[in-house]
N, C-alpha and C positions, 0 to 999 in steps of 0.2 A: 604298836601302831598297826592298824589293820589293809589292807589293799585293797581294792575294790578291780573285781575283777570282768572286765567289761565282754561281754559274750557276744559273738559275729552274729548281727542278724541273719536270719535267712535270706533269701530273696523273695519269699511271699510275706515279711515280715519289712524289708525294706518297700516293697511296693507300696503295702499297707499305709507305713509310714510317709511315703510321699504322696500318696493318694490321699488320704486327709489332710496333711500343709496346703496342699492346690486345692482342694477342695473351701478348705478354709479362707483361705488367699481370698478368691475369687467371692466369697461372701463377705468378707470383713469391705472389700472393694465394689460392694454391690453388682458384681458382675454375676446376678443371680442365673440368667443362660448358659454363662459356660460352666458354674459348678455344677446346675445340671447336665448339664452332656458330658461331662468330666464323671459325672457322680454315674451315671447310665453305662459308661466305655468301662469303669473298674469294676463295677457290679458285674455287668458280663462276662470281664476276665476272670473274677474269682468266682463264677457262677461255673466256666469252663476248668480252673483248677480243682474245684471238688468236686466236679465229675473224674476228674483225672484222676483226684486222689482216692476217690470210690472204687474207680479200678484197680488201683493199686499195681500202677504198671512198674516192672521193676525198676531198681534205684538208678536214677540219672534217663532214665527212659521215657519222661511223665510231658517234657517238650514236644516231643516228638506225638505223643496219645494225644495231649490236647492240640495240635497241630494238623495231624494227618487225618485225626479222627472226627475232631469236635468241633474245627473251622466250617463246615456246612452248616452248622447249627444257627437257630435264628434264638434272638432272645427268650423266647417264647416256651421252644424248645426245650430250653437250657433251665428256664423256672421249672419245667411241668417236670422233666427228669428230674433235678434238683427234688422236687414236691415227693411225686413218686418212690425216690430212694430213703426219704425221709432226713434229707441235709439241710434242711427249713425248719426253724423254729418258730413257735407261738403265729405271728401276724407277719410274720416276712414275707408269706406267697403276698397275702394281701400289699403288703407294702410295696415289696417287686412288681406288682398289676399298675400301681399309682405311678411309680416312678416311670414306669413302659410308656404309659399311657401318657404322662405331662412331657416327657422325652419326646414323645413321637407329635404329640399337639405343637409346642414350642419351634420342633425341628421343619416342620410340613406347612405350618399355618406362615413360615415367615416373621414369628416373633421376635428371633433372635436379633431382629437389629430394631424392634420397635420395643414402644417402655410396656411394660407389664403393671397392672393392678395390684394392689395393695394384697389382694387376695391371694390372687399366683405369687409374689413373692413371698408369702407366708406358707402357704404350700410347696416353692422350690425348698426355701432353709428347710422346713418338716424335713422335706425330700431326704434331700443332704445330709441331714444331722445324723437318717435314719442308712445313711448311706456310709459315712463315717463309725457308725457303729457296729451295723452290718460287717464290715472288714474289718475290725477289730473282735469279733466273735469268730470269724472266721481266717484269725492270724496264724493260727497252726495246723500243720497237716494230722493225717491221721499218726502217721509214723512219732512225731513229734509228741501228741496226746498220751501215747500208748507207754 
């Protein structure tokens, strides 16, 4: 008989993984605003971890890089370095521009507590879905790849 032997996620692997359940959550429950802003807040965060893992600050040091160093940073920021260091594939910047941009409309115009269009909800889920895989492509560090 064989054992199956269960391996500790990381913590950029558990985030991952609860960042898509909420993400999920939140659309199966038509609460298409907060998966976006839920989907915008992790994209950022792992927008700021692969800047940190670009650096490659030494091991256990990488809280503190993206902390002291990358908390100024605006999302914008964090795309165009992202772009720049070449940590975006195919349509991502594109994609990262949409989510910015319906994040920041939804957040500013006051949508969030009025119903939304047939159309914006078919553009949040797009969002999202592209949000959930997004952190799924980017579930392991450099150290982990290598």
């Amino acid at each position: 008989m064989y054992s199956v032997i269960k391996m500790k996620l990381t913590e950029r692997e558990e985030t991952t993984k609860y960042a898509q359940e909420k993400i999920r959550k939140y659309l199966e429950n038509c609460d298409y605003t907060s998966a976006l802003l839920l989907s915008h807040i992790y994209v950022d965060m792992r927008l700021r971890s692969l800047i940190t893992d670009w650096l490659s600050p030494p091991e256990g040091k990488w809280k503190t890089t993206s902390k002291e160093i990358l908390t100024e940073l605006k999302f914008w920021q964090l795309k165009k370095i992202c772009r720049q260091r070449e940590l975006l594939c195919g349509d991502e910047n594109k994609e990262l521009e949409k989510l910015e941009r319906k994040r920041n409309y939804i957040a500013h115009e006051s949508k969030l507590w009025k119903s939304i269009s047939p159309d914006e909800r078919v553009q949040i889920e797009h969002l999202c879905r592209f949000t959930i895989q997004f952190l799924e492509r980017t579930n392991r560090t450099n150290s982990q790849k290598s």
